[in-house]
N, CA, C and O atoms as a DFTB+ gen file, in Angstrom:
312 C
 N C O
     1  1      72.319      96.085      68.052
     2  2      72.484      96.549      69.405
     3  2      72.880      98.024      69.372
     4  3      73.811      98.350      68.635
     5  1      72.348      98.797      69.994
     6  2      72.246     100.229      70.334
     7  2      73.675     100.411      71.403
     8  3      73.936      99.780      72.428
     9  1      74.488     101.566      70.697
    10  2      75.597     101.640      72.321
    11  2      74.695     102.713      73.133
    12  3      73.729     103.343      72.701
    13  1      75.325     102.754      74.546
    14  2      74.912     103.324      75.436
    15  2      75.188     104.935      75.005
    16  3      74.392     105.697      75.554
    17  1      76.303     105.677      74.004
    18  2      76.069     106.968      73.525
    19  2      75.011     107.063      72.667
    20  3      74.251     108.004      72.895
    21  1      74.746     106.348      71.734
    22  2      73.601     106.656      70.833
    23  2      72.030     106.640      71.764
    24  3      71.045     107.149      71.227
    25  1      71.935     106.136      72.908
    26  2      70.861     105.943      73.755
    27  2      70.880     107.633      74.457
    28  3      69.933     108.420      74.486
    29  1      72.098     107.812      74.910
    30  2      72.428     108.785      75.636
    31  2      71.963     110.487      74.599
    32  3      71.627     111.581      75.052
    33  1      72.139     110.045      73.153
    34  2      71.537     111.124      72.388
    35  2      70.236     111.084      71.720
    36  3      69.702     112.071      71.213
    37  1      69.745     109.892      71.741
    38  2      67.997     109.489      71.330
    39  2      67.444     110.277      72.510
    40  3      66.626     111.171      72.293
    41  1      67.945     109.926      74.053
    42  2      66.883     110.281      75.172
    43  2      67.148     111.854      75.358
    44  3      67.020     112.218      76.527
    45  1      67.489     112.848      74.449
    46  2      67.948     114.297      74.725
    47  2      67.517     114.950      76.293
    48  3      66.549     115.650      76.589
    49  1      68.629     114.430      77.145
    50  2      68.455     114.542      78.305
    51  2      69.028     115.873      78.856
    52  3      69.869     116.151      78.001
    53  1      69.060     116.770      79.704
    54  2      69.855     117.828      79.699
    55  2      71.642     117.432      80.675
    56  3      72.743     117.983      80.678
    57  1      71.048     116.215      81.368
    58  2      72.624     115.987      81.834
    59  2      73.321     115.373      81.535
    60  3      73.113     114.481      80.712
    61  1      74.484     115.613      82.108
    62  2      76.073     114.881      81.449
    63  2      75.796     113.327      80.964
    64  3      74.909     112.590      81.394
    65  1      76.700     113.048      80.043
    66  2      76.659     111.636      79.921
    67  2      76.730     110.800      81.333
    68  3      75.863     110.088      81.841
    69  1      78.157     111.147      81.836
    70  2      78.297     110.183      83.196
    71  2      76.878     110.347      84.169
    72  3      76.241     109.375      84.576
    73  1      76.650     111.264      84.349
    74  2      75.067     111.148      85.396
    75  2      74.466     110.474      84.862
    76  3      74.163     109.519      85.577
    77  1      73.755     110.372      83.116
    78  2      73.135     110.032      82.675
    79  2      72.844     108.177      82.635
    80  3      71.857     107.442      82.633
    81  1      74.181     108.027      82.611
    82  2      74.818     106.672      82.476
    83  2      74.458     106.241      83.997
    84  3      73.439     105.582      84.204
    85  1      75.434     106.680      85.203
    86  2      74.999     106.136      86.219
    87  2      73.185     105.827      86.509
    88  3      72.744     104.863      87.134
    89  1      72.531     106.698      86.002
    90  2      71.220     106.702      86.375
    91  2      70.421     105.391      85.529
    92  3      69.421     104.910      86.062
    93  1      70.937     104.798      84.097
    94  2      70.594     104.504      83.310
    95  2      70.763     103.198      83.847
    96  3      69.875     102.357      83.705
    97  1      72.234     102.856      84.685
    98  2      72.816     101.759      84.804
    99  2      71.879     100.981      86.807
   100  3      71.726      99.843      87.253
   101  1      71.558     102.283      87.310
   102  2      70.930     101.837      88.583
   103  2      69.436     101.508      88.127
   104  3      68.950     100.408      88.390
   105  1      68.697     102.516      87.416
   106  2      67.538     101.905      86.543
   107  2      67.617     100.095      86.349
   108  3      66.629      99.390      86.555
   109  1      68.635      99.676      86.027
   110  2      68.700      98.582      85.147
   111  2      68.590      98.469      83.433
   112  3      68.510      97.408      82.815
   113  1      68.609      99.834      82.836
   114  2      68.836      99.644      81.357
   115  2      69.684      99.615      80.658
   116  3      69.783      99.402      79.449
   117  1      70.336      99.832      81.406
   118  2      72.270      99.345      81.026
   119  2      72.915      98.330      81.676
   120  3      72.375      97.901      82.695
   121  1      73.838      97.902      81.356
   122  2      74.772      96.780      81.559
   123  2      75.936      97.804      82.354
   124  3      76.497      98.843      82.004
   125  1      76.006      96.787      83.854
   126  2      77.077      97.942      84.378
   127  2      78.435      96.602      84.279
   128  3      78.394      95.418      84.615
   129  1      79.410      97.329      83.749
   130  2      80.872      96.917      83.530
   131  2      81.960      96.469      83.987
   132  3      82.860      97.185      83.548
   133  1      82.510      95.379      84.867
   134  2      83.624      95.448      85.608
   135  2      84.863      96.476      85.006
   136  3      85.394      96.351      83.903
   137  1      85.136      97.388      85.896
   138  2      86.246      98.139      85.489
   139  2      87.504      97.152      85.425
   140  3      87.998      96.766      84.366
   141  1      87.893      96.844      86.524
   142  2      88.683      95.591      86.300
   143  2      88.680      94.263      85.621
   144  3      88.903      93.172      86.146
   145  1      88.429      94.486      84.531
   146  2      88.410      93.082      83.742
   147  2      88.516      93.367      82.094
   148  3      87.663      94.085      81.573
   149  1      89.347      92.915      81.474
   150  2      89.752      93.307      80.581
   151  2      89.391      92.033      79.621
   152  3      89.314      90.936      80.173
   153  1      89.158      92.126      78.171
   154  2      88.994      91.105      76.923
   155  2      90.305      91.013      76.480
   156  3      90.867      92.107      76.451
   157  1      91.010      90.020      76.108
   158  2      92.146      89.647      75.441
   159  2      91.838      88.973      74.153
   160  3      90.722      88.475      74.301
   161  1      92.212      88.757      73.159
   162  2      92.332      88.463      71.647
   163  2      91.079      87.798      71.700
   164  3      90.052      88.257      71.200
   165  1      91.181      86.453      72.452
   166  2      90.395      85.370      71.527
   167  2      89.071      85.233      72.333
   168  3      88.513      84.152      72.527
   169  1      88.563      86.597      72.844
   170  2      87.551      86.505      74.060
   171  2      87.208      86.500      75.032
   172  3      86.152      86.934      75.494
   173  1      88.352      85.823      75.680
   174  2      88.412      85.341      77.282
   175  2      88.331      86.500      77.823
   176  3      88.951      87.314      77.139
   177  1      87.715      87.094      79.004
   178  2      88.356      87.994      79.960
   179  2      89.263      87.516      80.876
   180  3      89.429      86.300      80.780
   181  1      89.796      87.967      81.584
   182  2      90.910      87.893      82.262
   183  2      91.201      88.999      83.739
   184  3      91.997      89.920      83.555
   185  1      90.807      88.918      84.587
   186  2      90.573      89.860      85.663
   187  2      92.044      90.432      85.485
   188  3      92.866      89.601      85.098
   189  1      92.498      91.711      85.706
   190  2      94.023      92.567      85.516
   191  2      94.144      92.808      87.420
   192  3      93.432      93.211      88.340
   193  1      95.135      92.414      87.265
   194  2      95.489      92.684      88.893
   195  2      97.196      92.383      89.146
   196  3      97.595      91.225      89.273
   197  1      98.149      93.579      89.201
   198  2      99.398      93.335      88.890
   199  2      99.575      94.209      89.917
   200  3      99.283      95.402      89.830
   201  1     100.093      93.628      91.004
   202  2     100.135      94.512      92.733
   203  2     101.808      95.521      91.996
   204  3     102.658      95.375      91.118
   205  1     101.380      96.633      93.230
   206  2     102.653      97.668      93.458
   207  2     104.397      96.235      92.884
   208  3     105.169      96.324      91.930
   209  1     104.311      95.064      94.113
   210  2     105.066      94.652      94.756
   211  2     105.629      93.935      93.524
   212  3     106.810      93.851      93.188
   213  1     104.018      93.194      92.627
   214  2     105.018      92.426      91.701
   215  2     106.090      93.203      90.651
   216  3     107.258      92.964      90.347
   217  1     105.100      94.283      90.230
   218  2     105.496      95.253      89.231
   219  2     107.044      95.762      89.688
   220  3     107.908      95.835      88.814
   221  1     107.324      96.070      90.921
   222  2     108.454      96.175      91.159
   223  2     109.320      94.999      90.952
   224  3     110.173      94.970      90.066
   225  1     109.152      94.260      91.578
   226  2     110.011      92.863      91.411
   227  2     110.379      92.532      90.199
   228  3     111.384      91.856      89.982
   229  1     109.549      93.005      89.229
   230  2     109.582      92.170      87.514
   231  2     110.401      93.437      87.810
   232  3     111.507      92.963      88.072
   233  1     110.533      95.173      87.954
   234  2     111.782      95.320      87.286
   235  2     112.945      95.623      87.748
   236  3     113.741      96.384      87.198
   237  1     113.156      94.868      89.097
   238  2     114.085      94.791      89.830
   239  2     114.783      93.585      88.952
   240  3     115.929      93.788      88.550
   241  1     114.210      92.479      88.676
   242  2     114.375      91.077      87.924
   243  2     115.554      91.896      86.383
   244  3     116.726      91.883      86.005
   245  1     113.877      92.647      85.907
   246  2     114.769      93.047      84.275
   247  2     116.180      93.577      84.779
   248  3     117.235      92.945      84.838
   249  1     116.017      94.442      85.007
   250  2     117.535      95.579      85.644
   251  2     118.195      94.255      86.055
   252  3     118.862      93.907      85.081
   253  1     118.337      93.253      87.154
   254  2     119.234      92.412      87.367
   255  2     119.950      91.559      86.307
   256  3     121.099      91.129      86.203
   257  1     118.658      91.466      85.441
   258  2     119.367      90.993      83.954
   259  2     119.819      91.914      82.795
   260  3     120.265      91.249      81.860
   261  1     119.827      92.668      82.675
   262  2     120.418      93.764      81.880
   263  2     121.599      93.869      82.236
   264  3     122.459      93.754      81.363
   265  1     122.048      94.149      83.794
   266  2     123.337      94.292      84.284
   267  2     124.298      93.000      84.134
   268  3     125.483      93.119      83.822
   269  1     123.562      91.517      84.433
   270  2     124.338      90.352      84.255
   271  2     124.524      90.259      82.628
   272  3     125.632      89.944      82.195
   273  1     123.508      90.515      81.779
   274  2     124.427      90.749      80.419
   275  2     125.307      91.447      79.863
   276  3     126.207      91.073      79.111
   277  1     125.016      92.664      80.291
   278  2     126.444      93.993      80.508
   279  2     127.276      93.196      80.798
   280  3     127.973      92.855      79.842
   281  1     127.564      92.627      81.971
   282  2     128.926      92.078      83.083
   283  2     129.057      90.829      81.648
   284  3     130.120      90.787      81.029
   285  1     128.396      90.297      81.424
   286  2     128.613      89.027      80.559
   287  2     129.389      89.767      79.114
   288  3     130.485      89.433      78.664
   289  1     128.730      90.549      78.715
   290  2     129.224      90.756      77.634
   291  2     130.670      91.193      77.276
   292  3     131.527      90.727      76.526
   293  1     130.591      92.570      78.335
   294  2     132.019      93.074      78.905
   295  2     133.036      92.324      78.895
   296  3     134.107      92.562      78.337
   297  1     132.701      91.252      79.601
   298  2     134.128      90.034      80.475
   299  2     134.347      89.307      78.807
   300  3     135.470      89.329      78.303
   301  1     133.152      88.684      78.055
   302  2     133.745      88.014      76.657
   303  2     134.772      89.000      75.531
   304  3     135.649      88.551      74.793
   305  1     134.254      90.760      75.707
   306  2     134.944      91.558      74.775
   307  2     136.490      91.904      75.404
   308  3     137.269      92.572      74.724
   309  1     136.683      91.655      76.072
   310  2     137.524      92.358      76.710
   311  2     138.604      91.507      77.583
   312  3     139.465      92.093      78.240
């Protein structure tokens, strides 16, 4: 299988890769890509979608636990 750069330098085209690519990919001779979707170890894809809201929350969560182990630790040393 040929990647899409080695295609991109066989066809000595005068424009950019990205034009080249978009044009290649509306043609139909390329495979166009979900940007959002990522491969993990054993193959699977896995769509990535981790909102503003959760991302905050997970580190509102960590910080809440960092501080209850501080307070925990503190109160056993002391």
């Amino acid at each position: 299988m040929i990647s899409a750069n080695q295609k991109f330098k066989q066809s000595g085209t005068t424009k950019s890769f990205k034009e080249w690519l978009a044009d290649e990919q509306k043609k139909g001779e390329l495979e166009v890509h979900n940007k959002q979707e990522f491969v993990n170890a054993n193959g699977v894809s896995k769509p990535f979608s981790l909102s503003k809201a959760n991302r905050n929350m997970l580190i509102v969560v960590g910080i809440g636990l960092l501080a209850y182990g501080y307070y925990r630790y503190s109160k056993n040393k002391g």
